[in-house]
C-alpha positions, 0 to 999 in steps of 0.5 A, a space after each residue: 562470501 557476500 552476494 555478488 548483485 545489487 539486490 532488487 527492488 522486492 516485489 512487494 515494494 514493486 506491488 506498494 508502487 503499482 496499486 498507486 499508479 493504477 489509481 492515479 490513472 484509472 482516477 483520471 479515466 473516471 474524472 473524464 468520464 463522470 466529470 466527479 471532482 471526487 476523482 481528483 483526489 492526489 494520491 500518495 504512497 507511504 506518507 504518514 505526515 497528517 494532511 492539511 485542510 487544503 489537501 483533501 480529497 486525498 488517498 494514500 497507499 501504504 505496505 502493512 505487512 506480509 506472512 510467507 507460508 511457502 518457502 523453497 531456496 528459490 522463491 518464497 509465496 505468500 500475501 502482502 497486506 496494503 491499506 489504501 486510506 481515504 481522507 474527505 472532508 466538507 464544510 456545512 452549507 446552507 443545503 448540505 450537512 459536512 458530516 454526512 457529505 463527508 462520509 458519503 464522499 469517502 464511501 463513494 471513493 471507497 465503492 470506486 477503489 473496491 470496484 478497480 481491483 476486484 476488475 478482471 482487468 488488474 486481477 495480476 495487477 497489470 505485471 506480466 510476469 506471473 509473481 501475482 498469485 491473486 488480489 482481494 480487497 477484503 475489509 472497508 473500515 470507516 473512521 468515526 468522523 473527528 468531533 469538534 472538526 468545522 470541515 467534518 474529516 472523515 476517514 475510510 481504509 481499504 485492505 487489499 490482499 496480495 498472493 504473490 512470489 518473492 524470488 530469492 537469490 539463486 546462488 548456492 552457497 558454497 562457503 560457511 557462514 562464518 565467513 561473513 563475519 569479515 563484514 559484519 558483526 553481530 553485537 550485544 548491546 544493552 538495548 538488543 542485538 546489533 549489526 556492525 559493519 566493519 
């Protein structure tokens, strides 16, 4: 017999959404205070088409994966990994050099984006429903900048680590699997298995 709900959002689906929209508006609390044009960086989430020139300061927030080691038939605990990747750039100028503007740009965004999420303020990430467990930043990776790039890209990723709880379905089974087959089918192909609805 098929679940008999629509399945919800996952919670590391809810937890990808939620580090970009503490980003935007703490980006824009930290724009009003210091006036710092480096906080008007758009911010975006799951994007992986290369940004323009024009579009830079940019950040994007993308799920990387997660490794559950508690298991039971209600919830399942583990850690979700995100990368929040920075992209910068700046020309030469008659006073600044555009690589060194560059990093030191993406490495002051980083700084920023470090100092949010290890605040105690959005240590649940601001969910009131006690899934989170614990957030860490854990690694700043910087990029070697991009040669032969007259605008000096330069590249920085944040990974942050979240402990969290997925809940699963709380229905108890109550009739065999093979029942299933009714909806779908589990096929050999010549590239690997395959699920076909029927």
């Amino acid at each position: 017999m098929p679940i008999s709900e629509a399945i919800p959002a996952q919670n590391f689906e809810l937890i990808r959404d939620r580090i970009a929209v503490i980003l935007g508006a703490e980006f824009v609390s930290q724009k009003a205070i210091t006036t710092n044009v480096l906080y008007d960086a758009t911010i975006w989430v799951e994007r992986f088409i290369s940004f323009d020139k024009n579009e830079l300061p940019a950040i994007k927030v993308y799920f990387d994966n997660s490794s559950f080691d508690k298991d039971s038939p209600y919830a399942s605990k583990g850690e979700s990994k995100y990368i929040i990747a920075i992209s910068v750039n700046n020309p030469n100028t008659s006073t600044k050099r555009g690589d060194k503007q560059s990093s030191v740009d993406a490495q002051k965004i980083a700084g920023a984006i470090r100092y949010i999420f290890e605040h105690t303020i959005y240590k649940t990430l601001s969910f009131s429903t006690g899934f989170i467990e614990g957030i860490e930043i854990t690694d700043i990776i910087t990029s070697v900048p991009i040669t032969g790039d007259s605008l000096h890209t330069y590249t920085c990723n944040l990974v942050l680590n979240v402990r969290h709880t997925e809940t699963n379905g709380l229905e108890v089974p109550t009739q065999a699997v093979e029942q299933i087959n009714s909806i779908v089918k589990l096929e050999e192909t010549e590239k690997g298995y395959l699920i076909v609805k029927t």
